[in-house]
Structure formats: C-alpha cells, structure tokens
N, C-alpha and C positions, 0 to 999 in steps of 0.2 A: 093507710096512706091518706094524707089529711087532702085538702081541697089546694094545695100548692103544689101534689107532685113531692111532697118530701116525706119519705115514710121512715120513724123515729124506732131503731132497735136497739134493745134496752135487755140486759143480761141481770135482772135482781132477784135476789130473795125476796119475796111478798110478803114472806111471814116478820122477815127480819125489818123489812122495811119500812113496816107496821107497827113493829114496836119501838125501832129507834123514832120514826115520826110521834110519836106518842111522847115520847121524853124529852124529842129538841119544842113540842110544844112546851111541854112544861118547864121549861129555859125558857121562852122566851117569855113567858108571864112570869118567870120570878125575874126577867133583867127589868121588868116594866111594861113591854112592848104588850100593845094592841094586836091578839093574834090572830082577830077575825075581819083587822081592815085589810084590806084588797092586797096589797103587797107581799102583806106574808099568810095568805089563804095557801100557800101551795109550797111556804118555807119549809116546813116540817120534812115532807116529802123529799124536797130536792136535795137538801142536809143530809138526809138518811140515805138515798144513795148516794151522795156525793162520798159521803165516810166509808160504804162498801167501796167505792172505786179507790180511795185515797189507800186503803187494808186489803185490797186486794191478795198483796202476796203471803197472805196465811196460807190462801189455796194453790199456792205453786209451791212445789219441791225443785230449788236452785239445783240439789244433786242429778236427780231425775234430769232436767235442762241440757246438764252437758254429758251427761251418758246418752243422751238421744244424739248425738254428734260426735261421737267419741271414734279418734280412729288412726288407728296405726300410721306412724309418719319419720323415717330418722333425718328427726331434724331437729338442731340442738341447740339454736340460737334465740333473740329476746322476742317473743311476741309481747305487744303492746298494744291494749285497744286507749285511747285516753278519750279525754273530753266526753266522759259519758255522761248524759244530762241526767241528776238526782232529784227528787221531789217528794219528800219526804214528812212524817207528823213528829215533833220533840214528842219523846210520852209523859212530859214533865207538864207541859201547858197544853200540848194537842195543838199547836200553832206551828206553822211549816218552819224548814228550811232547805233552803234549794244551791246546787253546789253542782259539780261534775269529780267523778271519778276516773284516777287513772289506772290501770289497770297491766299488768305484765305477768308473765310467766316463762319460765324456759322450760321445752319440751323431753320428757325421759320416755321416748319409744309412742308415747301419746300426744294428739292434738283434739283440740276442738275448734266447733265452728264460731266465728270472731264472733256473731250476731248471740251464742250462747252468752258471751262473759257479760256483755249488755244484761241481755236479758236474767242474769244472776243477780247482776245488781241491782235491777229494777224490782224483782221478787223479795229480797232484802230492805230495798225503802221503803216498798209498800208495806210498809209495818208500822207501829209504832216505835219506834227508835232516840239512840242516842248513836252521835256521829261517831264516839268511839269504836261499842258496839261491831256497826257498821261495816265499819273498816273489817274490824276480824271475820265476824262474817263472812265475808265474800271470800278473803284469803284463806281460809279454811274450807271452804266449797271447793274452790280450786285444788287444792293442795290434796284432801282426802281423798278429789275424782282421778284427779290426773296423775298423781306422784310425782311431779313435774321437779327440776333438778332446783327450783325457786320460785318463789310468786312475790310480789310486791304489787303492795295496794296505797294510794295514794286519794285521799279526796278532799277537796273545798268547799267549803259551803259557808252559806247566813244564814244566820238563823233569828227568827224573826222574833223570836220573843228576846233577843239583843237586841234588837231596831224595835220593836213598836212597845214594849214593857220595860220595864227593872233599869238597868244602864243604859237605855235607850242609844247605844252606838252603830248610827248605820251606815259605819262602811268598815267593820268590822269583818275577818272573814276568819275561820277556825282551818285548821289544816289537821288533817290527824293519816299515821302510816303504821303499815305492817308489814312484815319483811320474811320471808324464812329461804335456808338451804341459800344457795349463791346470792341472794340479793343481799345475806348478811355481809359480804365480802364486798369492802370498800371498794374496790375498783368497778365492781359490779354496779352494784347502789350508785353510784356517779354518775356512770352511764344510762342508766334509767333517769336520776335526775335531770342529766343534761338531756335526755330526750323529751320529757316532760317536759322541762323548766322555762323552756322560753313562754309562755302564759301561768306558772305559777305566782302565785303573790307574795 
C-alpha cells in the first residue's frame, strides 16, 4: 500500500511479463522512439500486461462457464442477454475493435445463469480475433452446453483499423450473425430481430 491509502493488485505472469517487456522495448527503438526518456521508462512493462489483460480469455474455458450454472428448468421460451459490451484485438493488425453482442437461446430441459453468456463472450474476445470467428464461437458454446432448441448470435462492432489505417471510415460499423435449430425459422429470427433491433444499425 503506497503512502495514499491506495494498495495496486496486479494478477501477472513475471516471467511472461518480462519477456513481452523485452520485445515492446525493442518496437519502440525500431518506430524511433527514445526508450530511456522518462515517458516510456516504464512502457515496456505496462504494454506487457496490458496484452496479458487484453488475451486473457486463453485462460477461461466459455464451456466450463456455463456448466458452472447449468440447471434444470421447463422453460421453452427466448432468452435474450443483448448489449453485451465487446473489446476485442483484430489478429490482423493487433488494433481493437469494440462493439456489443446480442445474444439468445431457447431452452431444451436446460438453462443457464444470464451473467454466464456475458461472461462466454467476454472469454471469446479476449483473444486474438476476427468478428466472424467470434460470432461462431459463442454460438457453438452455447449450443454444445445447453442443447438448447436454438441460439442466435448477433454482434456490432468498429473496428479500428477501418477508422485509424487503410480506408480510414469512421463511422463504419460491421454486423455479423449465427443462427441454428429454431432461430433458422423465419418467424422465429424476426422476433429476435424485432427484439434486438431497435439499437441495431
């Protein structure tokens, strides 16, 4: 605890930390930069965990997630978590893109806790990714856990290497979905959309 009353707890590999600080020094002396003026005396460091928090969910099993809350329920109607907030690295550039996930299931004899499908998603972007990808991901976590009568996966995002690189468009936003069992069944799929859609773009 430092001399303010504010004690900093910090969950890193040392070894790994060590050696990604070791290589974002050596970036920043081939962009140019001065690595021993004051500013970035402590870059290296910060970069290197910052990249273990951004990759975190290597170390989470999404399946694992919802079989910790998995539990008998007849109930057969749409759950829906939506607007789940994404924050995510392209594996193309390593450059974010940030979006929300909507998320639905219909239940076959099984439910889960609404805070699990969250937290599936969020173990999924903390990866290196591509938004398609993504999408499947998550609908396949679901679907293999739960055998649910449908899932449909729905998400938004920018992606920043559109806005700051290459066609530089920033107000561009990607939409990508996945569907199986009753959400392929148009009337079904409507209804998620219309429950969605009033904030889709």
């Amino acid at each position: 605890m430092n001399s303010n009353g504010y004690e900093k707890l910090e969950n890193f590999d040392k070894e790994t930390v060590n050696k990604l600080a070791y290589h974002y020094k050596e970036i920043l002396n081939l962009i140019g930069e001065d690595v021993n003026r004051e500013g970035l005396l402590k870059t290296p460091e910060r970069v290197a965990k910052a990249m273990q928090f951004f990759t975190n969910g290597y170390s989470v099993d999404p399946v694992e997630i919802l079989k910790s809350a998995k539990f008998q329920e007849d109930y057969r109607e749409m759950v829906i978590v939506k607007d789940i907030e994404i924050y995510s690295l392209c594996e193309h550039h390593l450059v974010p893109f940030i979006g929300k996930a909507h998320v639905a299931y219909i239940p076959n004899k099984y439910i889960t806790g609404l805070s699990k499908i969250a937290r599936v998603v969020e173990a999924y972007s903390r990866r290196l990714q591509i938004q398609e990808r993504l999408t499947t991901q998550i609908k396949n976590a679901i679907n293999d856990t739960l055998n649910p009568l449908g899932v449909a996966v729905v998400i938004e995002a920018q992606h920043l290497c559109m806005v700051m690189r290459g066609v530089q468009k920033q107000n561009s936003i990607t939409t990508t979905s996945d569907f199986t069992g009753a959400f392929r069944n148009q009337e079904t799929r409507a209804e998620f959309i219309h429950l969605i859609g009033s904030k889709l773009h």
